[in-house]
N, C-alpha and C positions, 0 to 999 in steps of 0.2 A: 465590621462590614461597612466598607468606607464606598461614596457614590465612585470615587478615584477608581479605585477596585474593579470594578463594575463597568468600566468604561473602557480599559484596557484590556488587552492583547498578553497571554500570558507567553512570550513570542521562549523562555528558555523550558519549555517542559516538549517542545516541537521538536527538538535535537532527539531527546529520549523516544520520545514516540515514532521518530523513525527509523531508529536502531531498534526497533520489537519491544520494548521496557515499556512495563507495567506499570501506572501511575497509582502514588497513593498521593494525592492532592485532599491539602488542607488549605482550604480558602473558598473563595463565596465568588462567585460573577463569571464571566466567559469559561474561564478554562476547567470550571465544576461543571459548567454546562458541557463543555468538549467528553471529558470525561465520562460523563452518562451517557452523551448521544451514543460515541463509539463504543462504550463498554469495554476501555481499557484501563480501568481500574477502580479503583476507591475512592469518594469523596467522603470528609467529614469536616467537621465542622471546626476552625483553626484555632478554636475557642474556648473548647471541650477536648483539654488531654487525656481526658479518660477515654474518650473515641477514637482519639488518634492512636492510645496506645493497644485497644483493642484490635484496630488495626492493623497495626504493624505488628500483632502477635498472629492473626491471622493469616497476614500475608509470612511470616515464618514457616507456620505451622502447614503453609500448604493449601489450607482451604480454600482457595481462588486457584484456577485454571491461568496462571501467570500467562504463560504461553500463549493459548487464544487471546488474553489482555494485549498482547503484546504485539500479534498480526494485528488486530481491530486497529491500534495505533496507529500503525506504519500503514496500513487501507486507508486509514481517515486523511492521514500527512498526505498519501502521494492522490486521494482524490479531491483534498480539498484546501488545501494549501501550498499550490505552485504560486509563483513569485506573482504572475502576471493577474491571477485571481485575487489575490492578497490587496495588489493595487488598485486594483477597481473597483473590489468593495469598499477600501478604504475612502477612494473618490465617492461613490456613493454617498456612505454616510456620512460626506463633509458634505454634501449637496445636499443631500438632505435636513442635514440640521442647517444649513443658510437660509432654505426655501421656509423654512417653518422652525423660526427661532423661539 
């Protein structure tokens, strides 16, 4: 769990999330957070293969609603990540961390 981590833009799980695909994210920062807000998929902890592999036996096995994962995705992508929103938050938080370094 690196502060780097935490700071960035998981910008390649965005491609899948607008093709309907259900995330099983293993890692810590922004894109664990995407993940829960829209409720398209699984986070666990990148740390712990024993969860990860529980996981990915569950997403086998069926026990998750892939499908609804998979709209919430593609809802999340075309409500909240258009190009021109992208840049303006990013401008934001370089203003903000200027203004209050």
């Amino acid at each position: 769990n690196s502060a780097l981590a935490n700071e960035t833009r998981p910008a390649k799980m965005f491609p899948m999330m607008a093709m309907e695909k259900p995330i099983l994210y293993a890692d810590f920062g922004e894109g664990s957070e995407i993940v829960k807000t829209c409720n398209g998929g699984v986070v666990v902890n990148p740390e712990n293969a024993s969860e990860l592999k529980d996981a990915m036996i569950a997403f086998l096995e069926g026990r998750h609603d892939m499908s609804a994962m998979g709209r919430n995705n593609r809802r999340y992508v075309i409500e909240n990540l258009q190009f021109k929103n992208l840049v303006q938050d990013w401008l934001n938080k370089l203003l903000t961390k200027k203004q209050n370094p």
